[in-house]
N, C-alpha and C positions, 0 to 999 in steps of 0.2 A: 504494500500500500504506500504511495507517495506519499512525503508531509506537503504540508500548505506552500514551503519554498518552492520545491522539486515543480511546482505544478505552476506556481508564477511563474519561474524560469521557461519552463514551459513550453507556458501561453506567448511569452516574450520570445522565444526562440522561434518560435510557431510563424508570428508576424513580420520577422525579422527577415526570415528565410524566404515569405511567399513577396516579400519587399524588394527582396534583390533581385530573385527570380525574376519578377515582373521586369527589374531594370535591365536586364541582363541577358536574357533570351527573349528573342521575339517568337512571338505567337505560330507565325506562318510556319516558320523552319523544324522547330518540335512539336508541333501540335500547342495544343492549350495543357500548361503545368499546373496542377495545383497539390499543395500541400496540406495531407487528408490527418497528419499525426504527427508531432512528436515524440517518442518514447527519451526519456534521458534515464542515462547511468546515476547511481546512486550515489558516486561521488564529485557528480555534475561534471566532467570533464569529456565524457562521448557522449552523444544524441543522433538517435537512429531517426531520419526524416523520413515518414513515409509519406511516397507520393504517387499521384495517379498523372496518366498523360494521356488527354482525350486529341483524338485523332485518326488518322489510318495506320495499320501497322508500323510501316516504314519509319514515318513520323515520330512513334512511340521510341521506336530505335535512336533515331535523331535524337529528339528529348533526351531520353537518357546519357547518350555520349555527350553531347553537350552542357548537360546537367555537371555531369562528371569532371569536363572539363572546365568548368564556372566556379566547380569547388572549392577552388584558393579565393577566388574575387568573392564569394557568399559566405565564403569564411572569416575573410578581410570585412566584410558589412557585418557581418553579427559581431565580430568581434568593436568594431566604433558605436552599433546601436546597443546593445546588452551588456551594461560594463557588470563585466565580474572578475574575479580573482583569476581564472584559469579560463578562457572560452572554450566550449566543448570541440571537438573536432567531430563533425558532420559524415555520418555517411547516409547516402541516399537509398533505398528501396521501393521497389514497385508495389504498389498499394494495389491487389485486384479485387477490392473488397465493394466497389460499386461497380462492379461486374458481376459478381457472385450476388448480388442483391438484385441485380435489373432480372438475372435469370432466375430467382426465385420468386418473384411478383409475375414475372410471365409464365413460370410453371402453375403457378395459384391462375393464373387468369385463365391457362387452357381445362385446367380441371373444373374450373366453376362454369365452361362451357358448356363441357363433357355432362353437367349433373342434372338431372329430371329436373324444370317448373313444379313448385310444386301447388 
């Protein structure tokens, strides 16, 4: 369970991260980024970013190599916006978690097709 710090940090790292991104990579060349999660380390020094990258496949590809290589410059930003003692070092992962939800609202939607009026 995080404390109340763990979780401002966060929120702050959260905003920090979808701040640079925005400056950082445009839109057309990765797809549209966005920033679905923070996880941080317990002794605030790593932060797992998870993220989602809407788009065409290829795009997603894009995104992420570009993600990856932004990493020093979104590291360099959260480290001037988030003053802390140690800034975390950032790694990024694919969030497929509003994917796995769009297809569970369409699985509910073909079954409630499928069922007798009643």
């Amino acid at each position: 369970m995080a404390n109340h710090r763990q979780e401002r940090v966060r929120e702050l790292l959260k905003r920090a991260v979808c701040e640079a991104i925005r400056k950082e990579i445009p839109v057309g060349d990765g797809g549209l980024i966005c920033v679905n999660d923070v996880e941080m380390g317990g002794d605030l020094r790593t932060a797992r970013v998870y993220i989602s990258i809407l788009g065409k496949p290829d795009q997603q590809k894009i995104g992420l190599s570009l993600l990856h290589k932004a990493r020093p410059f979104i590291q360099e930003y959260v480290a001037r916006e988030v003053i802390l003692k140690y800034t975390p070092q950032l790694r990024f992962s694919l969030d497929d978690s509003i994917e796995r939800g769009n297809r569970v609202l369409k699985l509910i939607e073909e079954l409630e097709k499928g069922m007798p009026e009643k």
